[in-house]
C-alpha positions as CSV (number, residue, x, y, z in Angstrom):
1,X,116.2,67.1,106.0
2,X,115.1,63.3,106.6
3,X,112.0,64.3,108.4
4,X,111.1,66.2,105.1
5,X,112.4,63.2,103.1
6,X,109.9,60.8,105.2
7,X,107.4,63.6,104.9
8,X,107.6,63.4,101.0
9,X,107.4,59.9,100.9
10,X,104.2,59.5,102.9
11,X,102.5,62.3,100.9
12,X,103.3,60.3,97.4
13,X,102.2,56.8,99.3
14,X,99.1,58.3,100.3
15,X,98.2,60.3,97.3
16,X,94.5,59.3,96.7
17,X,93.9,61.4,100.3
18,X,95.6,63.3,100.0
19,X,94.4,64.6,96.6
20,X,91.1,64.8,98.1
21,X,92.6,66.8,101.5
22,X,94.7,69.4,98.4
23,X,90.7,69.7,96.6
24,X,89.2,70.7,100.0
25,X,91.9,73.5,101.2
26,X,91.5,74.9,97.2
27,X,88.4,75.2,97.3
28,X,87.9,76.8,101.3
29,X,90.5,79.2,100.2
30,X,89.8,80.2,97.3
31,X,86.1,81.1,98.5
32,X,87.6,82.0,101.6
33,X,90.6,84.8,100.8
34,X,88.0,86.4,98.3
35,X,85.5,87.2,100.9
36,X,87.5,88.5,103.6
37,X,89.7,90.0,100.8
38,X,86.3,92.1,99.6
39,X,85.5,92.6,103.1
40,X,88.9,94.3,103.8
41,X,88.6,96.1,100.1
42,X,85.0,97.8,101.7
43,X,86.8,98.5,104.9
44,X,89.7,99.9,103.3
45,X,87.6,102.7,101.3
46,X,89.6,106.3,101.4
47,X,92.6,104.7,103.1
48,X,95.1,105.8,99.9
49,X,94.4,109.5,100.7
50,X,97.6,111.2,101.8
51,X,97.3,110.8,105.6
52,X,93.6,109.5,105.9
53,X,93.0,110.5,109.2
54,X,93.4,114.1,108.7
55,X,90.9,114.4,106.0
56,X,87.1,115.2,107.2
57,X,83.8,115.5,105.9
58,X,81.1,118.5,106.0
59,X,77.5,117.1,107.2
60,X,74.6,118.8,107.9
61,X,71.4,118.2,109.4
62,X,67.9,119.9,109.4
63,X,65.8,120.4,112.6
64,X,62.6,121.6,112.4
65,X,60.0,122.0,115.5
66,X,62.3,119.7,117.7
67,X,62.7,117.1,115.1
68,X,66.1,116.0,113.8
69,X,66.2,114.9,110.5
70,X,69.2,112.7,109.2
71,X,72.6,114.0,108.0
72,X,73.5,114.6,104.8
73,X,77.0,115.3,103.4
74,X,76.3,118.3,101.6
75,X,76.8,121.8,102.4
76,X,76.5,125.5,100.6
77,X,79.9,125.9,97.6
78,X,81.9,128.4,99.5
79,X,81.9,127.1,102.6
80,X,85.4,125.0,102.5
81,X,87.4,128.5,101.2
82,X,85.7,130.8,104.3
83,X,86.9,127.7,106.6
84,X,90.4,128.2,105.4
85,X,90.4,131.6,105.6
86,X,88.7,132.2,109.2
87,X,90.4,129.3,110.7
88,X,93.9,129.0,109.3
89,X,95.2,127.5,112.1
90,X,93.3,124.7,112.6
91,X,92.5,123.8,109.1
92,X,95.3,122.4,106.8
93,X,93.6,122.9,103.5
94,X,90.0,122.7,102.8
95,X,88.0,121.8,99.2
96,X,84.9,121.6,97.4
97,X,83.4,119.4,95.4
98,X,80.1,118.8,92.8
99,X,79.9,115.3,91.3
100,X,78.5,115.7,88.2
101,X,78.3,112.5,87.0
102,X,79.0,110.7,83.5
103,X,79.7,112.9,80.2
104,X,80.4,112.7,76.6
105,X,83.8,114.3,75.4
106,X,84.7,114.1,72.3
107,X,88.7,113.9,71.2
108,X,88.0,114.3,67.1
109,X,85.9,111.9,66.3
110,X,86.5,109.7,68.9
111,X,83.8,109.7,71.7
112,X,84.9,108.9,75.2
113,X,82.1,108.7,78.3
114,X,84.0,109.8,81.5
115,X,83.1,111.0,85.1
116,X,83.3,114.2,86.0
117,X,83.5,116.7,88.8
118,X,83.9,120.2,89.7
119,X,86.1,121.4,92.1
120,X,88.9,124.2,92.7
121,X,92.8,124.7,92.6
122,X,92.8,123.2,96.5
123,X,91.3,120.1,95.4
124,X,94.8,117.9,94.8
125,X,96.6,119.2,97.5
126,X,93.7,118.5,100.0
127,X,93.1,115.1,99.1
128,X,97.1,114.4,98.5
129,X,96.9,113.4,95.1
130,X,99.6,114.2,92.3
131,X,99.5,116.5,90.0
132,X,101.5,115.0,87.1
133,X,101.7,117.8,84.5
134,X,100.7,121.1,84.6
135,X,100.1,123.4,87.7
136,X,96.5,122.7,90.1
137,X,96.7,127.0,90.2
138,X,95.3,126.9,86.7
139,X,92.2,125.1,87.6
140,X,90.4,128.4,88.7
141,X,89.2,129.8,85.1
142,X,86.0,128.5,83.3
143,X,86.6,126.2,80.1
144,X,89.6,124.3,81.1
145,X,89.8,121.1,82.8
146,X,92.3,118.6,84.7
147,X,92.4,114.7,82.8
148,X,93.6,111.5,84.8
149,X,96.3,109.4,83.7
150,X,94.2,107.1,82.1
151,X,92.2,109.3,79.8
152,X,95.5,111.3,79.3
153,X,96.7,107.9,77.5
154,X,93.3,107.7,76.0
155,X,94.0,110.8,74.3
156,X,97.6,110.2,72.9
157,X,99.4,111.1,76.0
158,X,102.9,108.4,76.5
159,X,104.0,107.6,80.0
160,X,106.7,110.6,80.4
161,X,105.3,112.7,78.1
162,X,101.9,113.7,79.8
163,X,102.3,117.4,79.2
164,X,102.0,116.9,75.5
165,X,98.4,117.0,76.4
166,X,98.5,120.5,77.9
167,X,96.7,122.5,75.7
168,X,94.7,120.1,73.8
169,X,90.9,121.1,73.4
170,X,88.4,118.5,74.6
171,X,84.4,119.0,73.2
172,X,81.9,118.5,75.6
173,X,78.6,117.1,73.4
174,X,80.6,118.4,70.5
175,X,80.0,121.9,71.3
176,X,81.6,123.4,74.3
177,X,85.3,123.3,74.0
178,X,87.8,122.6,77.8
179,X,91.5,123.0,77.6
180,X,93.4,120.6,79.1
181,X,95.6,122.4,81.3
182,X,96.6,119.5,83.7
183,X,97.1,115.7,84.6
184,X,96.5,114.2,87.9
185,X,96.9,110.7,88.7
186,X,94.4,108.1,88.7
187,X,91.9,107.5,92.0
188,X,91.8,104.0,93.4
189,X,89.1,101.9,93.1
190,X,88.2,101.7,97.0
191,X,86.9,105.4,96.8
192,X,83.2,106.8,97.2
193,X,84.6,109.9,95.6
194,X,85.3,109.1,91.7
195,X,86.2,111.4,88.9
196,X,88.5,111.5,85.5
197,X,87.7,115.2,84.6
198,X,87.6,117.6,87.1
199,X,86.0,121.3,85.7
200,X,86.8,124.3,87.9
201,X,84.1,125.3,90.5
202,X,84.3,128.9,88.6
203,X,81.8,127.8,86.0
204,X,80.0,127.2,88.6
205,X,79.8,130.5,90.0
206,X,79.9,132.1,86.7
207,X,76.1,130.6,86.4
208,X,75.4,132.4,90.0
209,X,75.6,128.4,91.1
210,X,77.0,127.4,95.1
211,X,76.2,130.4,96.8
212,X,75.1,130.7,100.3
213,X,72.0,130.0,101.3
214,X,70.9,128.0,98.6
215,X,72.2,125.3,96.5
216,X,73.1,123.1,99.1
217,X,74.9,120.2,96.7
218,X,78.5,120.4,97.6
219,X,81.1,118.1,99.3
220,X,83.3,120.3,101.5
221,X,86.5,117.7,102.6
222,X,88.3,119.7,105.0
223,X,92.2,118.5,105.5
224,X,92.9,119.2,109.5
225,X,95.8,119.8,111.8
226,X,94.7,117.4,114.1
227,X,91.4,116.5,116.3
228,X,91.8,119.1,118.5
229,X,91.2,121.7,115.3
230,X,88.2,120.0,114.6
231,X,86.4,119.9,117.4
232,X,87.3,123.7,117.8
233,X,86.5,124.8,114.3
234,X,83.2,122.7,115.2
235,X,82.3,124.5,117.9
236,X,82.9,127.9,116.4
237,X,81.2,127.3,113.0
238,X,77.3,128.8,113.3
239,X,79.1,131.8,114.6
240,X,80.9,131.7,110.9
241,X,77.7,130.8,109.4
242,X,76.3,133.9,110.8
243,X,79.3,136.4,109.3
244,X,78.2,134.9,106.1
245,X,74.6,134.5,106.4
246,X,72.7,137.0,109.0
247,X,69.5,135.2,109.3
248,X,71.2,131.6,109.4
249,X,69.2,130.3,112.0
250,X,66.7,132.6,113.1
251,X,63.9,130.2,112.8
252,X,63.4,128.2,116.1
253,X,61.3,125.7,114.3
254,X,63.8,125.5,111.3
255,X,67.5,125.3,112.2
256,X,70.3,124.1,110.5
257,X,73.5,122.1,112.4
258,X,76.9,121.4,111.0
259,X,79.4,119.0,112.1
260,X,82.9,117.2,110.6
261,X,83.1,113.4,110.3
262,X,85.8,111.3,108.9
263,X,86.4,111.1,105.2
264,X,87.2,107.4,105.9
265,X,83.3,107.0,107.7
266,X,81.7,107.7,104.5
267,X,81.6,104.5,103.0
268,X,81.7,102.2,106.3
269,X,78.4,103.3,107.9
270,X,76.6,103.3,104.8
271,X,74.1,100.4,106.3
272,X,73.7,98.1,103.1
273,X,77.9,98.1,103.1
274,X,77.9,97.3,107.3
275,X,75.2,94.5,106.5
276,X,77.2,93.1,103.8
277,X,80.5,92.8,105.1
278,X,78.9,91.2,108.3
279,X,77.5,88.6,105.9
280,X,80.4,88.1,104.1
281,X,82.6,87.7,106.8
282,X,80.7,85.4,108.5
283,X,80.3,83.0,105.6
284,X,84.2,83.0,105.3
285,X,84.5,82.1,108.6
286,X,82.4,78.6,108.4
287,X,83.9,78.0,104.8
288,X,87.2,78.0,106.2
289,X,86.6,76.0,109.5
290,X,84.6,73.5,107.3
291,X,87.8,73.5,105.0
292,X,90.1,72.8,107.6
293,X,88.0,70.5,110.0
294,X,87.5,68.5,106.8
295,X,91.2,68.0,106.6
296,X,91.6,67.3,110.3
297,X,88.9,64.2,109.7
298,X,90.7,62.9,106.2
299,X,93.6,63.1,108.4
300,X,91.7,61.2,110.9
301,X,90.5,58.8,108.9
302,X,94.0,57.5,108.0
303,X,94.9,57.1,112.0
304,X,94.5,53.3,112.2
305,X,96.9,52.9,109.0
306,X,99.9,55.3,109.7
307,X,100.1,54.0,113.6
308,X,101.9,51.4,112.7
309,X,104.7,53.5,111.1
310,X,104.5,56.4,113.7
311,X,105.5,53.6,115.9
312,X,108.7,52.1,114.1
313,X,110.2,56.2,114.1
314,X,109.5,56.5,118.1
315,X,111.2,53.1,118.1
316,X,113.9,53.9,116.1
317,X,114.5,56.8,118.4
318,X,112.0,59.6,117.2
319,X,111.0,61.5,119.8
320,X,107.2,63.2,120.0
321,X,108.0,66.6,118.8
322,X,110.2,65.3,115.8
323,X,106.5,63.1,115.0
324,X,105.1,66.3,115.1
325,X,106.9,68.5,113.0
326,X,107.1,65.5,110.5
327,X,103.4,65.6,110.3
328,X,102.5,69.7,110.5
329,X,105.2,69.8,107.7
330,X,103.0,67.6,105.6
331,X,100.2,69.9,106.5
332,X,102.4,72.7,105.3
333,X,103.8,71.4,101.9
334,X,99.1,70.2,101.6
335,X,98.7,74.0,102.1
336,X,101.3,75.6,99.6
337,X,100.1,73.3,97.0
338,X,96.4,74.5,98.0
339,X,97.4,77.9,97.7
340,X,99.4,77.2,94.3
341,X,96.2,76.1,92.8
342,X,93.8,79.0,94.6
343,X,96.2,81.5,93.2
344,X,95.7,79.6,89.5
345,X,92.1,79.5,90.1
346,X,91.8,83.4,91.0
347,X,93.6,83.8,87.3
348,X,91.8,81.5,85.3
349,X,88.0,82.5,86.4
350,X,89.6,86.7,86.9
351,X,86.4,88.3,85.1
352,X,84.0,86.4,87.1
353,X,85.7,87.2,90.2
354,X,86.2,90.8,89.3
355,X,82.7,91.0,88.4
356,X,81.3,89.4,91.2
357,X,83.4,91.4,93.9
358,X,83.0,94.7,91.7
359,X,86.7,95.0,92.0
360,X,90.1,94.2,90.3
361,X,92.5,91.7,91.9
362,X,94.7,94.1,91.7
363,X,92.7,96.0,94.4
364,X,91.7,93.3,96.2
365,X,94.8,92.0,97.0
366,X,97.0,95.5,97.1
367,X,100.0,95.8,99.5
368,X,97.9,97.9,102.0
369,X,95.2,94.8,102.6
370,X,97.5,92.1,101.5
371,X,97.9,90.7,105.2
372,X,94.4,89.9,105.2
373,X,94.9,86.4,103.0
374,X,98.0,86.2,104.9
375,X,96.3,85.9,108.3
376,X,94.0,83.6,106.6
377,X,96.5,80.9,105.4
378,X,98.4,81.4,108.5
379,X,95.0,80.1,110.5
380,X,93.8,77.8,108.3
381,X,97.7,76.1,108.5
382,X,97.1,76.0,112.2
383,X,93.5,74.6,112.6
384,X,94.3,71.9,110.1
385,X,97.9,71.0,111.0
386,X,98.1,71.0,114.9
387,X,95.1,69.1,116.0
388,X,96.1,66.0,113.8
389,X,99.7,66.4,114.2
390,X,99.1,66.2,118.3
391,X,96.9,63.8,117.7
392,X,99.6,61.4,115.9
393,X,102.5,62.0,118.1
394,X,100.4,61.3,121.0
395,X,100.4,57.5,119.5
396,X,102.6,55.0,121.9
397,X,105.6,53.1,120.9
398,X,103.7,49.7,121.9
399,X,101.1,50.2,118.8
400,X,103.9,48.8,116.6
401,X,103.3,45.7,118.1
402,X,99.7,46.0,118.0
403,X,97.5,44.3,115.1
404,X,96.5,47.0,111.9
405,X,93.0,46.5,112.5
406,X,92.6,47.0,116.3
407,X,90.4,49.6,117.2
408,X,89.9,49.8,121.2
409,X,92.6,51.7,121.9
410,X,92.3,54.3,124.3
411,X,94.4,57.1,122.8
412,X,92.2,56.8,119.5
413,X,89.2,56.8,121.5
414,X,89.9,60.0,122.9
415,X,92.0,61.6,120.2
416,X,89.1,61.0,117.7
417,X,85.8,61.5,119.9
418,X,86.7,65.7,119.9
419,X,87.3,66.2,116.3
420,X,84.5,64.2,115.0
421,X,82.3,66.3,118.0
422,X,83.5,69.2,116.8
423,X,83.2,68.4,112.7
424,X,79.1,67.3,113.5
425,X,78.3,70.4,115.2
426,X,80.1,72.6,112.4
C-alpha cells in the first residue's frame, strides 16, 4: 500500500512526462489493438459455425491435355444430397448452396434490398445455425422463403414473437409473391458465406437448373464425421461421379477432379487477404515497439533526476525488488489510463474505424478473438515497464550522496547505452 502511495505521488510530481508517456501508449494502442484486432477478425472467418472443423468445402479442378487448371469451389446442385445418401457413414450432413446476390422485396410499400441465396431444408442443420421459428423441413417447396432476425424485425416481427411472421407474403420486384415460412438467426459478420433470404433449391430445379453435368454454380459444404471420412469419401468420389454421370471422365485430354477443403480455408488463402494481414500485422508490430521504446527513453530521460530519491528508499531500507515493483506499478497505473483513453477513442471516432476495418467493434473485439488486445496490452506492459524498472533499481545507495547533475556514472552508462541502441535502430 505505501509503495502505491509513493507511486502516486511521483506520477502527480512528474505529470508533464508523464502526460507525454500517457499520449504515446494511446496513440501505439489504439493503432496497434485495431490492426491485430482486424487481422484476428480475417483469421477468424467461419470460426462461429457449429463445430468449424467438421465443415468442408467441394472444389473442383479442370485438367485438360496434362494441364491443371486452378480450383474453384463450385460443383454440379445435387451433388451434396447423393454424398449423403451413398456415404452415410462418413458424412454428417451435407448442403447446397447458390448465392444469388442482392434483391428487391417489397413488404407493402416499403422496399427493402437484401441478400439472397438458395439452398435446401439441410442447409441450417449443416452449417449449425438456429432455426428460430418455423420448421427448416418446409424449405423444400417453390415460393416460400426463410428471413433472418434482422429482416424478421424489419418486417414487424418483436423479439419473442418471430413466428408472427410465418405466413406473411413477401413480393419479389412487386410481382412474384414468397411465404415466409421460417426465421433463422443472423450470420456473423466474419463469413464469406452471407445471406438474409434463403429461397429453396426446388425453384431451382423446377426451371431444369443444377443438374448434373452442367451448371456447375453451386457450393456443396459437406458437415463430416471426422478426417478419416473425408479422405475416404475423397477417394471414392469419381467412382460416385460415374453412377451419376456415365461418361464423367472419359476424355483423357479433358478430366474433371474433386476434392474437400476446410470451410475455414476459404477465406484465409484468398492471396489479397494473406498479403494483407502480413502487412497489417507487421505495421502493428513496429507501432507498438516504437510505442513502448518511446516510453522506455521518456523514462530514461528522467534517470539523472529520480536517482536521488531511488537512493533515500534503498537507504531507508528499500530493497531492489520493492524499487522495482514501485516503478513497473507506475508503468501499470501509465497503461490502464492509456487504455482508458484508447477505449474512449475507439467510441468517439466508431464510424471511421468501422469503416476503415469494414467491420463493427462489436466483431472485432467479440469474446472468441478478444485475447488478441489482451496479449497486446499484456506485451506492451512488459517491454515498457521492465527494462526501465531494472534499469532504476539497479541504481546504488551511494548516488544519494552524489551531486544531481553528475553524469559519469557507470551504471547510467551502461543502463542507458542499450535502450538508446535499441530506440535508434527501431
Amino acid at each position: 500500500m505505501r509503495q502505491l502511495y509513493y507511486t502516486i505521488q511521483t506520477l502527480i510530481r512528474g505529470r508533464g512526462s508523464n502526460l507525454i508517456k500517457i499520449i504515446s501508449l494511446t496513440l501505439g494502442l489504439f493503432v496497434g489493438i485495431l490492426l491485430f484486432a482486424s487481422v484476428a477478425f480475417q483469421l477468424s472467418f467461419h470460426n462461429f459455425f457449429r463445430q468449424p472443423e467438421q465443415l468442408y468445402l467441394t472444389y473442383m479442378t479442370n485438367i485438360q491435355n496434362g494441364v491443371e487448371g486452378k480450383a474453384f469451389s463450385y460443383t454440379f446442385g445435387p451433388l451434396s444430397a447423393a454424398l449423403k445418401e451413398n456415404f452415410p457413414k462418413e458424412v454428417e450432413n451435407a448442403t447446397i448452396l447458390r448465392d444469388w446476390g442482392d434483391v428487391v422485396l417489397y413488404n407493402g410499400d416499403t422496399r427493402l434490398q437484401e441478400h439472397m441465396a438458395y439452398g435446401d431444408e439441410n442447409l441450417f442443420a449443416t452449417l449449425g445455425l438456429k432455426v428460430l421459428a418455423g420448421k427448416p423441413e418446409d424449405l423444400v417447396s417453390p415460393d416460400v422463403i426463410f428471413i433472418s432476425h434482422t429482416l424478421a424485425k424489419k418486417i414487424g416481427a418483436m423479439d419473442g414473437e418471430l413466428s408472427s411472421v410465418i405466413g406473411k407474403n413477401l413480393y419479389q420486384d412487386r410481382k412474384q409473391p414468397m411465404m415466409v415460412r421460417g426465421v433463422f438467426e443472423d450470420l456473423k459478420e466474419n463469413t464469406d458465406i452471407s445471406f438474409d433470404v434463403v429461397m429453396p433449391m426446388a425453384s431451382l430445379w423446377r426451371d431444369n437448373r443444377a443438374g448434373w453435368g452442367y451448371d456447375i454454380s453451386y457450393m456443396a459444404i459437406i458437415r463430416f464425421r471426422d478426417e478419416a471420412g473425408m479422405k475416404t469419401v475423397e477417394a471414392r468420389l469419381p467412382d460416385m461421379l460415374k453412377k451419376y454421370m456415365p461418361n464423367f471422365n472419359k476424355r483423357e485430354n479433358n478430366r474433371w477432379e474433386c476434392s474437400f477443403r476446410p470451410l475455414s480455408d476459404l477465406h484465409s488463402t484468398n492471396p489479397t487477404v494473406r498479403t494483407m494481414v502480413l502487412v497489417m500485422s507487421v505495421l502493428a508490430i513496429v507501432i507498438l515497439l516504437i510505442a513502448a521504446f518511446n516510453y522506455v527513453l521518456i523514462s530514461v530521460a528522467s534517470l539523472a533526476r529520480r536517482a536521488k530519491a531511488v537512493g533515500v528508499h534503498k537507504c531507508s531500507g528499500a530493497t531492489g525488488g520493492a524499487v522495482f515493483r514501485m516503478f513497473f506499478t507506475e508503468t501499470v497505473l501509465i497503461v490502464l489510463l492509456a487504455i482508458l483513453l484508447t477505449v474512449l477513442l475507439m467510441f468517439q471516432f466508431r464510424d471511421f474505424v468501422e469503416e476503415t476495418t469494414a467491420a463493427r467493434l462489436v466483431s472485432l473485439f467479440a469474446w472468441r478473438t478478444l485475447w488478441v488486445p489482451v496479449l497486446v496490452v499484456l506485451a506492451v506492459l512488459l517491454l515498457a515497464g521492465i527494462m526501465p524498472a531494472g534499469l532504476f533499481s539497479s541504481i546504488p545507495v551511494t548516488q544519494v550522496f552524489h551531486r544531481y547533475t553528475e553524469r559519469r556514472t557507470a551504471w547510467k552508462r551502461r543502463g542507458t547505452c542499450k535502450n538508446l541502441c535499441l530506440a535508434k535502430y527501431l
